[in-house]
NUKOLKOL-276452 format. One record per residue (C-alpha): residue number from 0; x, y, z. Coordinates in steps of 0.05 Angstrom, whole numbers, plus 5000, padded with zeros to 4 digits. Layout:
REM residues N
R   i    X    Y    Z
R NUM    X    Y    Z
...
REM end
This chain:
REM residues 85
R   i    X    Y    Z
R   0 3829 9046 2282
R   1 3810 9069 2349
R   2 3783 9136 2317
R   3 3740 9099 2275
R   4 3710 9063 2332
R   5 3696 9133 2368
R   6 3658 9155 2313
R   7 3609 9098 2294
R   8 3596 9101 2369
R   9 3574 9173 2351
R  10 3536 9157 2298
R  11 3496 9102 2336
R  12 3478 9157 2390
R  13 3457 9211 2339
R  14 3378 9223 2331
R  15 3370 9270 2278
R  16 3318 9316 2287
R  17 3271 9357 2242
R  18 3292 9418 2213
R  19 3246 9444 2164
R  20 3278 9520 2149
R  21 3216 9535 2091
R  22 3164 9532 2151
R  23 3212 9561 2203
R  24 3203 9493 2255
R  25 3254 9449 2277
R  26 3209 9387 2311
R  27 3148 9432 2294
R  28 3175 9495 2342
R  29 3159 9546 2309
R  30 3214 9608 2295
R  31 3201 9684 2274
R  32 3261 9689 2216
R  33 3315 9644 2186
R  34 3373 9672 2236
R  35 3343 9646 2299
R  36 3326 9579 2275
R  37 3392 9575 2254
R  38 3427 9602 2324
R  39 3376 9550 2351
R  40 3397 9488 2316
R  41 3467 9506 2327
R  42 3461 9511 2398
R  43 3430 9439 2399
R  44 3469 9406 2352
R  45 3534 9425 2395
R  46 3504 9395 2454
R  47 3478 9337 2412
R  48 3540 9316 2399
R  49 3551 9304 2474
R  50 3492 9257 2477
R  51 3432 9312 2487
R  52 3364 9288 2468
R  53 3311 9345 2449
R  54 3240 9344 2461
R  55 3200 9407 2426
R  56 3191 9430 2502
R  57 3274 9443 2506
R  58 3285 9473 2430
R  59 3221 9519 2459
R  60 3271 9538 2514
R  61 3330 9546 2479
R  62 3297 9592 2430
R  63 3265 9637 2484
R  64 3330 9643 2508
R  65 3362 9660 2448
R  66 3304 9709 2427
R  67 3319 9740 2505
R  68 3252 9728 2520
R  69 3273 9696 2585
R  70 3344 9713 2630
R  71 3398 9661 2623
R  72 3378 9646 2701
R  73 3303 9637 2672
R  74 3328 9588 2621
R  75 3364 9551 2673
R  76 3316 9541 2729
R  77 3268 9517 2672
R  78 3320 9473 2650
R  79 3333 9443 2717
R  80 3252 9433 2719
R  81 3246 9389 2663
R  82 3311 9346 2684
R  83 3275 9339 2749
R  84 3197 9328 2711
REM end
């Protein structure tokens, strides 16, 4: 019984977000190939699950980081930036 309870708190906190993997966006970010969208959404759903909230400005993040366009320092003085915004 008490599992149950855990989980439809779980489901009351999930937001699903959109994925759309024929245009390559999740919440209209915008990917270069299949692979990192899908590293992407991973990444977020895990942390999701924990009670994260994305806006487009984070999954931007999250991809750059994943992409290596920015040092895992980069990503997380960015991250502390918008926390702070």
């Amino acid at each position: 019984m008490y599992l149950c309870k855990g989980i439809e708190k779980h489901k009351r906190m999930y937001k699903p977000i959109k994925i759309d993997r024929e245009k390559l966006t999740i919440m209209d970010v915008s990917f270069p190939d299949l692979s990192t969208l899908d590293r992407t959404a991973s990444a977020i759903g895990s942390n999701m699950y924990e009670g994260f909230e994305p806006s487009a400005s984070h999954i931007a993040l999250i991809r750059d980081y994943i992409m290596n366009k920015i040092t895992f320092l980069q990503f997380v003085e960015s991250a502390k930036k918008m926390i702070h915004a």
